[in-house]
Structure formats: C-alpha cells, structure tokens
MMTF fields as JSON, N, C-alpha, C and O atoms, coordinates in Angstrom:
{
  "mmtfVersion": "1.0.0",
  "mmtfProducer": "UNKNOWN",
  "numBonds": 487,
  "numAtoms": 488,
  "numGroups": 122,
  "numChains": 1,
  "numModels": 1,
  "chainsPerModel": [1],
  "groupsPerChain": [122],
  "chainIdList": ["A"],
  "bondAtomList": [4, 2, 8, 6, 12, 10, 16, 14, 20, 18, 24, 22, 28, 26, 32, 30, 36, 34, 40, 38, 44, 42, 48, 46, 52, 50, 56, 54, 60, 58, 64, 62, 68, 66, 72, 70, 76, 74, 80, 78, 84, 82, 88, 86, 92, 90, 96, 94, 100, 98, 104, 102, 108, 106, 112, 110, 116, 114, 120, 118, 124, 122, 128, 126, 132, 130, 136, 134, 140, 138, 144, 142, 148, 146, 152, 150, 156, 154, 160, 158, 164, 162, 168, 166, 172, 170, 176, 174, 180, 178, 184, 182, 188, 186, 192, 190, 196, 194, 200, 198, 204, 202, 208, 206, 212, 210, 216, 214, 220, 218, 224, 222, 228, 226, 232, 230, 236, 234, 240, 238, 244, 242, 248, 246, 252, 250, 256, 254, 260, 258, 264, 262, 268, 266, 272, 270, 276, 274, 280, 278, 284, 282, 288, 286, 292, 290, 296, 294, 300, 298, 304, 302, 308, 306, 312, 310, 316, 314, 320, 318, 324, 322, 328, 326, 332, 330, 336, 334, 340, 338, 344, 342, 348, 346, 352, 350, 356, 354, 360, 358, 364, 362, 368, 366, 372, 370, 376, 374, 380, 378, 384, 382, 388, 386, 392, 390, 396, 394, 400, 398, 404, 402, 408, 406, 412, 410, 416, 414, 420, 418, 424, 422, 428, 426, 432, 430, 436, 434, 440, 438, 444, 442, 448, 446, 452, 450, 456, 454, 460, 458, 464, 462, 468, 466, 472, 470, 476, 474, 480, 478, 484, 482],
  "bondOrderList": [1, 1, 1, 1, 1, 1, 1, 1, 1, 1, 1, 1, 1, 1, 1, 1, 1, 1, 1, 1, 1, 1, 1, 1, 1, 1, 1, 1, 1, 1, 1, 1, 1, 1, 1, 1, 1, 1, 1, 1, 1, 1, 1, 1, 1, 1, 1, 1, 1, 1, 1, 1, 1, 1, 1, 1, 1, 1, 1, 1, 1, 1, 1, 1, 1, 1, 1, 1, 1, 1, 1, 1, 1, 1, 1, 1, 1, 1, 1, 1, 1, 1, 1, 1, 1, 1, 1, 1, 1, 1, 1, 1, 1, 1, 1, 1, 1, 1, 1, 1, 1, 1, 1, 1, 1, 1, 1, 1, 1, 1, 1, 1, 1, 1, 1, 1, 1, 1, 1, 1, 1],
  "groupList": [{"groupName": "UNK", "atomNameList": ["N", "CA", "C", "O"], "elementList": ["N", "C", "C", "O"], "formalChargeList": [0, 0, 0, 0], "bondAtomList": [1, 0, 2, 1, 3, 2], "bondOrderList": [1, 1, 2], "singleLetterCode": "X", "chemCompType": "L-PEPTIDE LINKING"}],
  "groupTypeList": [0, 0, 0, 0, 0, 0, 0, 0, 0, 0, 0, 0, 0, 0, 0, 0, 0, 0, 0, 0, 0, 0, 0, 0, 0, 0, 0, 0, 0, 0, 0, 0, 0, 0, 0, 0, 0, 0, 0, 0, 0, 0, 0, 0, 0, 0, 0, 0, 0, 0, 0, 0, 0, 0, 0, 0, 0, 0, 0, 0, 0, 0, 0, 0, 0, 0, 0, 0, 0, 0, 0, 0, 0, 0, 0, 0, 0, 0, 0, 0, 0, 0, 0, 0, 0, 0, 0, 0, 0, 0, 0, 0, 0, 0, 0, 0, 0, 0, 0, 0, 0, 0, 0, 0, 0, 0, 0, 0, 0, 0, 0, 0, 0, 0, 0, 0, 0, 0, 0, 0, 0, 0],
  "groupIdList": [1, 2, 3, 4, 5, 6, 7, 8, 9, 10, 11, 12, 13, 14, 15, 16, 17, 18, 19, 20, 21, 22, 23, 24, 25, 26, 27, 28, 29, 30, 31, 32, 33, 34, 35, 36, 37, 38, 39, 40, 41, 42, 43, 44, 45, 46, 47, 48, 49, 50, 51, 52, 53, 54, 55, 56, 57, 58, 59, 60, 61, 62, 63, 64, 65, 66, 67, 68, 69, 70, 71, 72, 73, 74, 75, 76, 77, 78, 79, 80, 81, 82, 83, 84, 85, 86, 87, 88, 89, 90, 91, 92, 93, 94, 95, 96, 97, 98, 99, 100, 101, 102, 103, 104, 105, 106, 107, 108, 109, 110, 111, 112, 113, 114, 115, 116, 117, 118, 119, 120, 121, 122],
  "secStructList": [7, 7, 7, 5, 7, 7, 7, 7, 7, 7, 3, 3, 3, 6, 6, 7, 7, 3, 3, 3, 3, 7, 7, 5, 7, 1, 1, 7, 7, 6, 6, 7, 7, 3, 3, 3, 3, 7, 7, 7, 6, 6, 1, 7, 7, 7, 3, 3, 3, 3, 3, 7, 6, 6, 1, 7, 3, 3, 3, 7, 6, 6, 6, 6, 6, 6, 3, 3, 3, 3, 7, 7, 6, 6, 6, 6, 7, 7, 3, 3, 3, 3, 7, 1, 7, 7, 4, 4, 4, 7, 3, 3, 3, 5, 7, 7, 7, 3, 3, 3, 3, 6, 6, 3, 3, 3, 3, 7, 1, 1, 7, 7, 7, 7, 7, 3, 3, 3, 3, 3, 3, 7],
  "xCoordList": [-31.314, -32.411, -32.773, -32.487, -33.434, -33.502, -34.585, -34.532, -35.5, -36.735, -36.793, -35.938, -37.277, -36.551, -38.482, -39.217, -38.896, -39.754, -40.074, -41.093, -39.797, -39.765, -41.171, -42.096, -40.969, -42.218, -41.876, -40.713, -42.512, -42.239, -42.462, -42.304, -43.017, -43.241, -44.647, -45.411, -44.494, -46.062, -45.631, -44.581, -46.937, -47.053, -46.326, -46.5, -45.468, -45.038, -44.77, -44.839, -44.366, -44.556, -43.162, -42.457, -42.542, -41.014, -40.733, -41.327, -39.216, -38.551, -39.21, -39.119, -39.794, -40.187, -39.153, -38.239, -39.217, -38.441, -39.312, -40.373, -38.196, -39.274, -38.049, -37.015, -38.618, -37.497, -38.268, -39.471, -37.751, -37.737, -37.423, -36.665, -37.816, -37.07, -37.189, -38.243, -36.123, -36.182, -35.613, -34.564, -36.912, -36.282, -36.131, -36.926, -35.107, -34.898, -34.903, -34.264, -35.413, -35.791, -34.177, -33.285, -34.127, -32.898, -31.784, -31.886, -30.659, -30.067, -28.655, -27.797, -28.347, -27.562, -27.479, -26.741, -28.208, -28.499, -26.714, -26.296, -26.183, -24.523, -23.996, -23.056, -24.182, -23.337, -23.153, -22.281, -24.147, -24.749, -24.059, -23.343, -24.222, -24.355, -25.619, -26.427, -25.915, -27.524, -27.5, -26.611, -28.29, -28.659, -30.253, -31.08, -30.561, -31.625, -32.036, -31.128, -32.976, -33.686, -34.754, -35.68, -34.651, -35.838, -36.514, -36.019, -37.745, -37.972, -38.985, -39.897, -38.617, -40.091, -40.775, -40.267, -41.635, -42.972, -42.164, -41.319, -42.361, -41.964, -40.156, -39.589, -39.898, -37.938, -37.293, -37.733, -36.245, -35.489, -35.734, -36.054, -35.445, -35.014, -33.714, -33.091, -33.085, -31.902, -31.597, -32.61, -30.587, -29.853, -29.406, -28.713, -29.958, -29.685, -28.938, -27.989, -28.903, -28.073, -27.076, -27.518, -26.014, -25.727, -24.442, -23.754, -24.279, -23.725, -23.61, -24.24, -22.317, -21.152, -21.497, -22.131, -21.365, -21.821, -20.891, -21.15, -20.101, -19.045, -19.687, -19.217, -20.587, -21.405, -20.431, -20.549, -19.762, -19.73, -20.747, -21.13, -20.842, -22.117, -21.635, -20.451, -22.447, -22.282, -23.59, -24.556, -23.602, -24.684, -24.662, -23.684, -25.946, -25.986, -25.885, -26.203, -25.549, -25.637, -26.417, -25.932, -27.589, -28.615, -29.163, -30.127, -28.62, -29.243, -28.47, -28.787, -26.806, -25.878, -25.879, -25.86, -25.892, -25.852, -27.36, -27.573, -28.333, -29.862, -30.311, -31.013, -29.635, -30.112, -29.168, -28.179, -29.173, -28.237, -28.986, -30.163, -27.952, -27.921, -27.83, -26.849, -28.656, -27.719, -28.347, -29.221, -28.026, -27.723, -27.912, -27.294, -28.787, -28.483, -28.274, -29.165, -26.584, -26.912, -27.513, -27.917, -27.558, -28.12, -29.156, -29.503, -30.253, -31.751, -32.311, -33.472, -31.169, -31.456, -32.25, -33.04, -31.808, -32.397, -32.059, -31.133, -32.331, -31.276, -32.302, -33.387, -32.16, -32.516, -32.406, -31.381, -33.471, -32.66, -33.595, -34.823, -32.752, -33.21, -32.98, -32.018, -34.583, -34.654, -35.177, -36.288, -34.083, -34.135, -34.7, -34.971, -34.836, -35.137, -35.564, -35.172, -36.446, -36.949, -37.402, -37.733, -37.447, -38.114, -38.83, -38.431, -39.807, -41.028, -40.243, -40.782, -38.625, -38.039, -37.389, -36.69, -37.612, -37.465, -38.409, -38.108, -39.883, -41.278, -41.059, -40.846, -41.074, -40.961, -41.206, -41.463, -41.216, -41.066, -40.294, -40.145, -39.579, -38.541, -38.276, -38.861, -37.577, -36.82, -35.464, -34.497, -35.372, -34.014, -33.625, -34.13, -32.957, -32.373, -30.888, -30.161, -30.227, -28.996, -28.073, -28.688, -26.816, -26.253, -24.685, -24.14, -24.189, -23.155, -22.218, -22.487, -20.791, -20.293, -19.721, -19.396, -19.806, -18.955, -17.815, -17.831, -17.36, -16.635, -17.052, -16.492, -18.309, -19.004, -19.898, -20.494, -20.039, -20.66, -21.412, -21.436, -22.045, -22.715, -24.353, -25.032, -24.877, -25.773, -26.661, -26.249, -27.708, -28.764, -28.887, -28.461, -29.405, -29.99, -31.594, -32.677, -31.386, -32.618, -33.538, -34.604, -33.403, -34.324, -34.791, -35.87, -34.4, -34.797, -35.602, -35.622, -36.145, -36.955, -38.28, -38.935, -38.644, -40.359, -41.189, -40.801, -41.922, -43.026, -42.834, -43.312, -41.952, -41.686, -42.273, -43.255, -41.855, -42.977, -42.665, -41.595, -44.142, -44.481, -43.625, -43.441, -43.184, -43.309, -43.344, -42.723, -44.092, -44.914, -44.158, -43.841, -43.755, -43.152, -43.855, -43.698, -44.96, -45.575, -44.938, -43.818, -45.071, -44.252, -45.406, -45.422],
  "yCoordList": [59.206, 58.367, 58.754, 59.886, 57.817, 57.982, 56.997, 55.767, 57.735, 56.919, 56.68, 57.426, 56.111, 55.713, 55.458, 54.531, 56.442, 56.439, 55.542, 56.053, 54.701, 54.063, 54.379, 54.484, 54.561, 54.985, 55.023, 55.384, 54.771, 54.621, 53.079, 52.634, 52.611, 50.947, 51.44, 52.405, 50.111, 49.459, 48.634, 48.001, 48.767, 47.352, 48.128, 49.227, 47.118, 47.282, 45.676, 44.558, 46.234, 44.762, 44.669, 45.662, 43.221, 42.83, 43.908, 44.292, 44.29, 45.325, 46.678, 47.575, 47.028, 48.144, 48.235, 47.411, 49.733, 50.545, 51.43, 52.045, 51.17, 52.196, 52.496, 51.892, 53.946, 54.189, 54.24, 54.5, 54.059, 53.793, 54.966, 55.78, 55.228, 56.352, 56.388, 56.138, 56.701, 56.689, 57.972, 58.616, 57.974, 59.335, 59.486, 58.934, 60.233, 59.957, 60.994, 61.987, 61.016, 62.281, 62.235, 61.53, 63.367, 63.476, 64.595, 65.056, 64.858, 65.583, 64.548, 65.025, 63.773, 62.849, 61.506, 60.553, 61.541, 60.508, 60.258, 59.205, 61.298, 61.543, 60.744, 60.092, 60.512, 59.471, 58.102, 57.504, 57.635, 56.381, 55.581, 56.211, 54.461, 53.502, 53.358, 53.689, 52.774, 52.594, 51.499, 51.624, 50.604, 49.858, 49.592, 49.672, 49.293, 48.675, 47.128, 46.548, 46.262, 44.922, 44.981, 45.762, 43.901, 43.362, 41.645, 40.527, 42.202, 40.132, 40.227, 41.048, 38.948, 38.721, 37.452, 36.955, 37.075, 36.128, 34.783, 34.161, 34.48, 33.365, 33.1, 32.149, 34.072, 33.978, 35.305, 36.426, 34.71, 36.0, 37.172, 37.387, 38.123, 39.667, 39.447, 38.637, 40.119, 40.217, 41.24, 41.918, 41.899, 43.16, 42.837, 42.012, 43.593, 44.474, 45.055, 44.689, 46.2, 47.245, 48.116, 48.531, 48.261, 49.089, 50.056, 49.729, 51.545, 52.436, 53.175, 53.545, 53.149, 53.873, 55.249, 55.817, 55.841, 57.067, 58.277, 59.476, 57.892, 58.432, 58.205, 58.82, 57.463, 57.167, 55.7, 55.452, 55.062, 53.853, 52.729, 52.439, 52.38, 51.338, 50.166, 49.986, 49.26, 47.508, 47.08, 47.662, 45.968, 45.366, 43.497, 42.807, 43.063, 41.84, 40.924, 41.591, 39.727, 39.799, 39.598, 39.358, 39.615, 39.364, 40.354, 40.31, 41.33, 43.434, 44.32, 45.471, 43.615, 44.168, 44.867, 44.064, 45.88, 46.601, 46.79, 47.656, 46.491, 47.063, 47.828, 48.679, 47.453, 48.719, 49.488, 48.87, 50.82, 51.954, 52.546, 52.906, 52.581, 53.163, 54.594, 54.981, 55.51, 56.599, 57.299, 56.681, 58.665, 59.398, 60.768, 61.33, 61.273, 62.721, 63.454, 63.99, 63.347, 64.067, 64.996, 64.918, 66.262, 67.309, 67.208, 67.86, 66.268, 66.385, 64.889, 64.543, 64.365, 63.087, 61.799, 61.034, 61.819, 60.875, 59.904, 59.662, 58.872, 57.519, 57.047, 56.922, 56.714, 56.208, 54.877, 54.263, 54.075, 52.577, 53.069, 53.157, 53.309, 53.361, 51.453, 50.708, 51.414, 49.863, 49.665, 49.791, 49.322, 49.329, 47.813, 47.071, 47.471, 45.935, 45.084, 43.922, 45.696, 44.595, 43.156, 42.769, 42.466, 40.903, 40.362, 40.588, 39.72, 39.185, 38.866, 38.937, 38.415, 37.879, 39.102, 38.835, 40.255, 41.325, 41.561, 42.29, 41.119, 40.909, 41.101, 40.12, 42.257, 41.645, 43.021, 43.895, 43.504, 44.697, 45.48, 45.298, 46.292, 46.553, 47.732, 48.808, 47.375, 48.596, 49.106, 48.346, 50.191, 50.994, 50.525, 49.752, 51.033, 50.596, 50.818, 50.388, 51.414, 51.289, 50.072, 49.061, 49.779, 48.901, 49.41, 50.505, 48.162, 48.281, 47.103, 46.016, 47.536, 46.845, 45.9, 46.236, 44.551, 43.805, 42.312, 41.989, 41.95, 41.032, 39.583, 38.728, 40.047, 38.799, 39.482, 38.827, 41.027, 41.337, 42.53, 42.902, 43.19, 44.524, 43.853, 43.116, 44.213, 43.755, 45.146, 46.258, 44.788, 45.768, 46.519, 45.978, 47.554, 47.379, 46.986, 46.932, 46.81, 46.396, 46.899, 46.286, 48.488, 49.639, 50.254, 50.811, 50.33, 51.413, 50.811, 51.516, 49.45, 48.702, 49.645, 49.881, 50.009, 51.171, 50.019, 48.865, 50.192, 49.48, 48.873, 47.944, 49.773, 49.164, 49.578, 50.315, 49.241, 49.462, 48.266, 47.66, 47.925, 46.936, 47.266, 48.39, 46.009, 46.075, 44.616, 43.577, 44.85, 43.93, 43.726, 44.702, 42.53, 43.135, 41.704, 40.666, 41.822, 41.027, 40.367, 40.864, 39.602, 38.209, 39.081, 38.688],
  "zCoordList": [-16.068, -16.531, -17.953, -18.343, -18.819, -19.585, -20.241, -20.223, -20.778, -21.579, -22.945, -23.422, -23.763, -24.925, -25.968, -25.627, -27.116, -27.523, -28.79, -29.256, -29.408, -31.279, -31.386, -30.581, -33.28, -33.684, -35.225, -35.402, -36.299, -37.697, -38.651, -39.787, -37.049, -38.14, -39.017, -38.993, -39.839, -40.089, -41.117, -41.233, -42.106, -43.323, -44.506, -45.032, -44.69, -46.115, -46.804, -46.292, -48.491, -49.128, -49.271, -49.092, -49.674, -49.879, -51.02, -52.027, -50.197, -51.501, -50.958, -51.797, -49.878, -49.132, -48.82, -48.821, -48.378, -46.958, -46.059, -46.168, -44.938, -43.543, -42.971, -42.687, -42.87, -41.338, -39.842, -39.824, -38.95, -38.106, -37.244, -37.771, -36.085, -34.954, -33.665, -33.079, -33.116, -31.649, -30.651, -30.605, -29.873, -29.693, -27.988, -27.227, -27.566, -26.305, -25.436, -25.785, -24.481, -23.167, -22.769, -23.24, -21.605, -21.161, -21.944, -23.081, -20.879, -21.665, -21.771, -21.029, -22.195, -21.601, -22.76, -22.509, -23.879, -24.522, -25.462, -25.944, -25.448, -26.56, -25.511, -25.965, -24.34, -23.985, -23.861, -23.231, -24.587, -24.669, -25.879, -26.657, -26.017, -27.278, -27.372, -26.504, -28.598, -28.493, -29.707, -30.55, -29.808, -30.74, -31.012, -30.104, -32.253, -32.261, -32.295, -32.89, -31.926, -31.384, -31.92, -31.7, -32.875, -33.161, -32.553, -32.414, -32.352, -31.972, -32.728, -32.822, -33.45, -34.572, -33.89, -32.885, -34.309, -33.719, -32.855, -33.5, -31.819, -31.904, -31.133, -30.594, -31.368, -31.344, -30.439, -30.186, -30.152, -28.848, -29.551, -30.721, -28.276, -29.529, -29.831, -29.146, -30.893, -31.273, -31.459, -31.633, -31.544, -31.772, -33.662, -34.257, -33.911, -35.827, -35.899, -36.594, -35.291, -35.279, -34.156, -33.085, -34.496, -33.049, -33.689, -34.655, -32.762, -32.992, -31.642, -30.652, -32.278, -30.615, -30.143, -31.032, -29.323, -28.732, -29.572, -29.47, -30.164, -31.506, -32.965, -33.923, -33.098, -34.468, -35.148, -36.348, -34.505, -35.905, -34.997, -33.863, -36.388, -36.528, -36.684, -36.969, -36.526, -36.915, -36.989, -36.496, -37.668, -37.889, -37.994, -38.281, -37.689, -37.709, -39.197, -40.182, -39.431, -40.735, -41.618, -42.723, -41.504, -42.142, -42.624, -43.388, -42.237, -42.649, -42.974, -43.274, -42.926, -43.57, -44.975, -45.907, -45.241, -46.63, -46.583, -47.432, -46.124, -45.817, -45.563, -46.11, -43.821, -43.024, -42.467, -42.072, -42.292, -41.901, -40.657, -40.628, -39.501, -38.331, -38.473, -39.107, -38.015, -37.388, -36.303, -35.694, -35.882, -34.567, -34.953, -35.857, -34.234, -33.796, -32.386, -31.726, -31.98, -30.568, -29.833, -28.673, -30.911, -30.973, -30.672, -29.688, -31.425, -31.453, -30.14, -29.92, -29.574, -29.057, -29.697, -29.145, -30.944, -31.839, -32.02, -31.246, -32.828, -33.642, -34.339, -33.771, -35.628, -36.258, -36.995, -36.701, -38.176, -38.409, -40.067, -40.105, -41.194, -41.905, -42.945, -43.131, -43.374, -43.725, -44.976, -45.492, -45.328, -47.281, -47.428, -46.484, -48.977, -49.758, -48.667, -48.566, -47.756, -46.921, -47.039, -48.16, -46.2, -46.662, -45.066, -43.925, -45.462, -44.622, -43.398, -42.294, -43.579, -42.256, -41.377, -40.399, -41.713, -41.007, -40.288, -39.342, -40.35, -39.224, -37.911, -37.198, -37.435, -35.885, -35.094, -35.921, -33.825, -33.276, -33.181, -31.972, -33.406, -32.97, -31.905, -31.784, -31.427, -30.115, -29.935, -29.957, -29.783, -29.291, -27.713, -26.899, -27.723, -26.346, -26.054, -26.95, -24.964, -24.336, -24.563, -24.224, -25.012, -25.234, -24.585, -24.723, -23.82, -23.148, -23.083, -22.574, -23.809, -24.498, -23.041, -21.903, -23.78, -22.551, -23.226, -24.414, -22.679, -23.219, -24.424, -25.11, -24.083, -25.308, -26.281, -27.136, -26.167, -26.871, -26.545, -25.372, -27.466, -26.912, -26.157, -26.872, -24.624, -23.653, -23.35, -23.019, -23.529, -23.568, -21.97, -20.95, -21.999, -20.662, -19.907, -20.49, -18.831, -18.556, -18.282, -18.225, -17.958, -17.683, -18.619, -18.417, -19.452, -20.394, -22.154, -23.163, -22.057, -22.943, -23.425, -22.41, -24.121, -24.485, -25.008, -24.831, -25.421, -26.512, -27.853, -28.503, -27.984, -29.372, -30.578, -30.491, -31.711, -33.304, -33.959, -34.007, -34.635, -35.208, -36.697, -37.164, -37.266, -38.398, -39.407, -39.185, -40.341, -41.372, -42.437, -43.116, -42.767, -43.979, -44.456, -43.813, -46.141, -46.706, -47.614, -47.73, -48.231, -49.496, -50.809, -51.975]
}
C-alpha cells in the first residue's frame, strides 16, 4: 500500500515557476511508475507527466521542454519541476501510480491524495 502526499502549489504570475512534490509512505515506492495529473477548472484530469520506475520521463505536449519530471528512490519522492508557466497550466495537480497498458499509461484508482492547487495569473 501506498499513500501518496503533493504539496508545493500556489499563485504565481505567467513566466513563473513552481516545483511541485510528492512524497510517498511505504517502502516500496522504486517500484512503481508514477506520473503527475493535472485537472484544471472545468475539464478531465490529464496526465503531464510520467516517469518509469528506472527514471525516463515523457511528457504531454503542451509542457514539453517546461516541465521536468523527476524521482528520488532513496528519499521516496518525485517531483514536477514547472518552468515559463502560463494561466493554462491552472489546475490541481496530483501524483499518482501509473500502469502502463496497451493504450497508454492508466492511473490507479486507490492511491488519488488531495492534490495542490496551482494559479497561474495573465
């Protein structure tokens, strides 16, 4: 089992950065994939980011060259560092378990937290 903490949003203006963090109970988290989900006002969540239980990353394309994934097994971490932001990055975002399947990397359904807000102003 495994619980999953985000924490590092808030307000920033376009052309901000924030990082982001997630941090995970358990001794067990290096075996995971993990991605990050954002849902902004209004619209599904979507997956931004995601990185293999080996560290390569991918990203959606709208945050490509933006934002950078990473991982600490050691410390049970992951992070979403978020450069030249813009207002359409608005939304909550969450970590979460991701498990690769034939159409695509699929979240899991247990392990969703609260989330962190983040603002990003015009």
């Amino acid at each position: 089992q495994v619980q999953l903490v985000e924490s590092g949003g808030g307000l920033v203006q376009a052309g901000g950065s924030l990082s982001l963090s997630c941090a995970a109970s358990g001794n067990i988290f290096s075996l995971y994939n993990m991605g990050w989900y954002r849902q902004a006002p209004g619209k599904q969540r979507e997956l931004v980011a995601a990185i293999t239980r080996g560290g390569t990353a991918s990203y959606t394309g709208s945050v490509k060259g933006r934002f950078t994934i990473s991982r600490d097994n050691a410390k049970n971490t992951m992070s979403l560092q978020m450069n030249s932001l813009e207002p359409q990055d608005t939304g909550v975002y969450y970590c979460n378990v991701i498990t690769a399947t034939p159409t695509g990397w699929t979240p899991s359904a247990n392990y969703w937290g609260q989330g962190t807000q983040v603002t990003v102003s015009s």
